[in-house]
N, C-alpha and C positions, 0 to 999 in steps of 0.2 A: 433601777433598783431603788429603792425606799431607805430613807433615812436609818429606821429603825434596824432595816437588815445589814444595810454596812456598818452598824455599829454592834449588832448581837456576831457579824463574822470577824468586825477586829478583834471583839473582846477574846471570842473562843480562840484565834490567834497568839492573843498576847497571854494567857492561859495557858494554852498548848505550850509555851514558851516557857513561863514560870515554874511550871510542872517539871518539867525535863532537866534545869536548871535545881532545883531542892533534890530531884531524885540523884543528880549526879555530884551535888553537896553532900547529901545529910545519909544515903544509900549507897555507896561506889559500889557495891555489889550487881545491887539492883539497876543501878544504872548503864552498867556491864553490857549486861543481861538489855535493856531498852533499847540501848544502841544499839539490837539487830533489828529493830523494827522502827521505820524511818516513815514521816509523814509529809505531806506539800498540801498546805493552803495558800487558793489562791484569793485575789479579790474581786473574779468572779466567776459564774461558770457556766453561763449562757452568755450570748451576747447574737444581737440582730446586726448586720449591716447591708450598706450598701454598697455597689463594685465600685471600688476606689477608697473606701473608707479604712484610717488607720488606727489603733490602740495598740497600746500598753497592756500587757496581761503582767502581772503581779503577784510575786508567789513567794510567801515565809516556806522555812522548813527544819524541817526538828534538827538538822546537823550544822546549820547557818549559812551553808553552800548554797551557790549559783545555781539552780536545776538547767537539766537542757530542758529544750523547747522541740517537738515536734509537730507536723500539721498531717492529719490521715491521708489528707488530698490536697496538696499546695497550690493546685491547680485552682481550688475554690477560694483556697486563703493560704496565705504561706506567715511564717513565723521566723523572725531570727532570733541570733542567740540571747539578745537580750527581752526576748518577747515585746516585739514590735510585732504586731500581725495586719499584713494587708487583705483586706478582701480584692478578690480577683476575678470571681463569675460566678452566677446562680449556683444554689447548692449548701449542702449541709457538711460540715468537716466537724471534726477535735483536733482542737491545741490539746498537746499533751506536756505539763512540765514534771520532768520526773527525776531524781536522786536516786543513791542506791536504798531499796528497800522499802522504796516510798513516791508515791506517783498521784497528780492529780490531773484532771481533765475539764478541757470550757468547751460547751458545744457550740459552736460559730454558723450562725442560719446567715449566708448571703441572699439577701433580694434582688431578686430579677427586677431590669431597670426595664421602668414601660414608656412609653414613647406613644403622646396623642396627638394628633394631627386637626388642624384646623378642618380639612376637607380629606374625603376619601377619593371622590371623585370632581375633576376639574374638565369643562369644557369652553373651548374656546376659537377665536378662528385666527390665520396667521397676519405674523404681525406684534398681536395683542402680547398682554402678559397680565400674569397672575400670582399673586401673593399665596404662598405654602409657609404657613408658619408650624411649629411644633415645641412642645416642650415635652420634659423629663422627667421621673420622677427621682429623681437624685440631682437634677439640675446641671449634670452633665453637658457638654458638648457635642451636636449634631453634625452627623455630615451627609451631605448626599449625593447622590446619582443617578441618572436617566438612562434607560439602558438604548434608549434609540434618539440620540442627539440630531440626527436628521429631521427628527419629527420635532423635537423639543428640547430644550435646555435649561437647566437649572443652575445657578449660581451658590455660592457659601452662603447669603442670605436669603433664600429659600425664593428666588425672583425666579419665577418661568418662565419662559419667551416660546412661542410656538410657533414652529421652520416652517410646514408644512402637513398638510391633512391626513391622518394617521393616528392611530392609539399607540401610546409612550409608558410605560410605568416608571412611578417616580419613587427612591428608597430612602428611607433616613435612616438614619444608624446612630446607634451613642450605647457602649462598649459592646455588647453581642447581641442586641436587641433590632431588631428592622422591622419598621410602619409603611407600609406603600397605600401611594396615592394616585391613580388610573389619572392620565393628560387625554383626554380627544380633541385634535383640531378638527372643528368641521371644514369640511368644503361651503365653498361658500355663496351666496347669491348673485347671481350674474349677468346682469343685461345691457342688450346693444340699444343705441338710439332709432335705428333703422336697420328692416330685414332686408329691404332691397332697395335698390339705385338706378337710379337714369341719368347718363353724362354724355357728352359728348368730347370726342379728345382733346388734351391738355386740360379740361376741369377740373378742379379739386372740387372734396364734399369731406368733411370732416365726420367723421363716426365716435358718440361720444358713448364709453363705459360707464355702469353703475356696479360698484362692488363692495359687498361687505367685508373684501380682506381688503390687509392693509401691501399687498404685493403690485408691484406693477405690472400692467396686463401687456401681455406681446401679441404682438401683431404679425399675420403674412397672410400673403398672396399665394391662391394654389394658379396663377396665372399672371407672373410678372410681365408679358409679353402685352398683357391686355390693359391694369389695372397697378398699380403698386400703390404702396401703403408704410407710412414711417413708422416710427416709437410713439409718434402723439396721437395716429386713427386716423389722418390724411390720407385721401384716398386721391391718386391722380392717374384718370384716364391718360392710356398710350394709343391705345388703337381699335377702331371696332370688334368687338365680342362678348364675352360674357367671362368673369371671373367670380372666385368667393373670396372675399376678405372675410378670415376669422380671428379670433380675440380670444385668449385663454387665459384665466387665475386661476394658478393652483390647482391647472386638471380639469379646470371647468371650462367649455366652451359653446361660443355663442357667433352665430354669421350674417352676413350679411351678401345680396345675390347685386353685384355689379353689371350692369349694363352698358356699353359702348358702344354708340347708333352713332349707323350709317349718317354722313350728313346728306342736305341735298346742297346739290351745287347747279346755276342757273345764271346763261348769262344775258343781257338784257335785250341782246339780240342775238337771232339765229346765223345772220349772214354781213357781210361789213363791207364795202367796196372802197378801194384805194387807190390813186394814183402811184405810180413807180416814185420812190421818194419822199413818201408821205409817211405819218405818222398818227397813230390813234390809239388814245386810251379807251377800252373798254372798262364799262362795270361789270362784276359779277357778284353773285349774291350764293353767300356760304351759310346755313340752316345754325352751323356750330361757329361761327362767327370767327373761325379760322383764318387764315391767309391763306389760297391755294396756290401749288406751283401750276406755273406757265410751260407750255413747250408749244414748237411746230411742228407739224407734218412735214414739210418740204423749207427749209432755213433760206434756200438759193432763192426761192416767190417771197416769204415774210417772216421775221422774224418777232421775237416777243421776249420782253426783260420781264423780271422778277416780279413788278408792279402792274403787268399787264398793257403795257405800250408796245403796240404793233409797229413795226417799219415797216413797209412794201420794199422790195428790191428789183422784183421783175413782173414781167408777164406773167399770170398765169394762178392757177389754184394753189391754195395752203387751207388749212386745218389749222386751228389754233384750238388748245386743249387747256381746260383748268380742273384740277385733281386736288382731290381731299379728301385723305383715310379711306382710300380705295375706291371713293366716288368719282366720275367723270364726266365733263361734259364738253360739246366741241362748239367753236364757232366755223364759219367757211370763209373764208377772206379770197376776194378774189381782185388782183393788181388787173390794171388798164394802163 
């Protein structure tokens, strides 16, 4: 309101005053008579606010009484007795202050509070995070919420962290007002060092991941029997066959085809002759550089330890056998 208007409404005020005051001097008659017709000025009778915002309404009146105060809808603004009025949500109301015989009215516009957002739309992959900021226009306090926190989460200062691959909507609020912001985690880019493998048992081969999240990638065997594989992408051959290790972020998966060959196993000679009480190391020759077990055909003719040393014991034929991962090969030992 203007200078000039709050001072043509005090004057007419202090007026209205003066007037009532001589009529009830210099007329008691007429004064009488005035006293049924009763007035309320107030000092003002519009006013704009915003939700949370508080004034004073201000009100002379021709009998020098306190008026009451009413609000048409206290819901959008409420008023107490001494005309304090809060704004409380979008909408238009009247304060009402009224006397007997005499009543005035402020029309009270509440402004919807708006709410703008840095971004509408956030994409990202998991792991990451991203900044949502917002402001007010009443300068209010925000609050928010993600309605699917598996996917993504938000903080009091507007910090996003994204769980896993999925669309999240995100809500800000500041008094009845809500601004949403769409989260998409992508899935994310996924590759192995190698699609396939050749080992021979007990080898490791390590398989290394590239990924654009920040998740750690897990690891299994569809054939632990054959092939196993740790937390870090070690791969270690058990026994001849064929397995898959594969490798998953976030839903995303990538393999890898294990192989476990046959060895061959060969020993330097086909046949060996021995004295009854004698002793002989053979060589043999393992393709997977293994150690193979020993045994005999017949223990009572020759026997064989661990490291491939023959005794003779008697007359007669034996078989001496070296195996590795289900390969086999034989020598013939024959005692004299």
């Amino acid at each position: 309101m203007s200078i000039k208007n709050k001072f043509l409404r005090t004057a007419l005020a202090v007026s209205c005053i003066v007037s009532m005051l001589l009529l009830f001097t210099i007329h008691p008659l007429k004064a009488q008579a005035a006293s049924d017709i009763g007035f309320v000025i107030l000092n003002t009778y519009s006013k704009t606010m915003d939700i949370g915002d508080e004034f004073y309404l201000l009100a002379v009146t021709s009998n020098g009484k306190k008026p009451t105060f009413k609000s048409s809808d206290s819901k959008i603004a409420s008023v107490n007795t001494y005309g304090k009025v809060t704004a409380k949500r979008a909408g238009t109301t009247k304060i009402t202050a009224k006397i007997k015989n005499g009543e005035a009215s402020c029309t009270i516009k509440v402004t919807k509070t708006t709410i703008q957002l840095s971004a509408k739309n956030i994409s990202l992959e998991n792991g990451y995070t991203a900044k949502l900021t917002a402001k007010t226009s009443n300068g209010h306090p925000i609050t928010y919420r993600c309605d699917k926190k598996s996917i993504a989460t938000i903080d009091e200062n507007g910090n996003i962290t994204a769980k896993k691959p999925g669309a999240a909507t995100i809500t800000a609020k500041a008094d009845q007002t809500t601004a949403t912001c769409k989260v998409t985690v992508r899935k994310p880019t996924v590759s192995l060092s190698r699609r396939s493998a050749s080992l021979y048992r007990r080898q490791k081969i390590r398989l290394a991941v590239q990924s654009t999240s920040k998740s750690s990638p897990k690891w299994k065997s569809n054939k632990k029997s054959i092939a196993t594989v740790d937390e870090q992408g070690v791969v270690t051959a058990v026994k001849n066959g064929t397995a898959t290790i594969t490798v998953s972020v976030d839903g995303v998966t990538r393999s890898c085809e294990i192989t476990v060959k046959k060895p061959t196993v060969k020993f330097e000679a086909t046949e060996l002759t021995l004295a009854v009480g004698k002793k002989k190391s053979v060589q043999v020759t393992v393709s997977s550089g293994n150690k193979p077990a020993f045994s005999s055909s017949n223990t009572c003719i020759a026997t064989v330890d661990e490291n491939g040393t023959i005794t003779a014991h008697d007359v007669g034929k034996a078989f001496i056998y070296a195996t590795e991962d289900g390969t086999k090969s034989r020598m013939r030992v024959i005692v004299k």
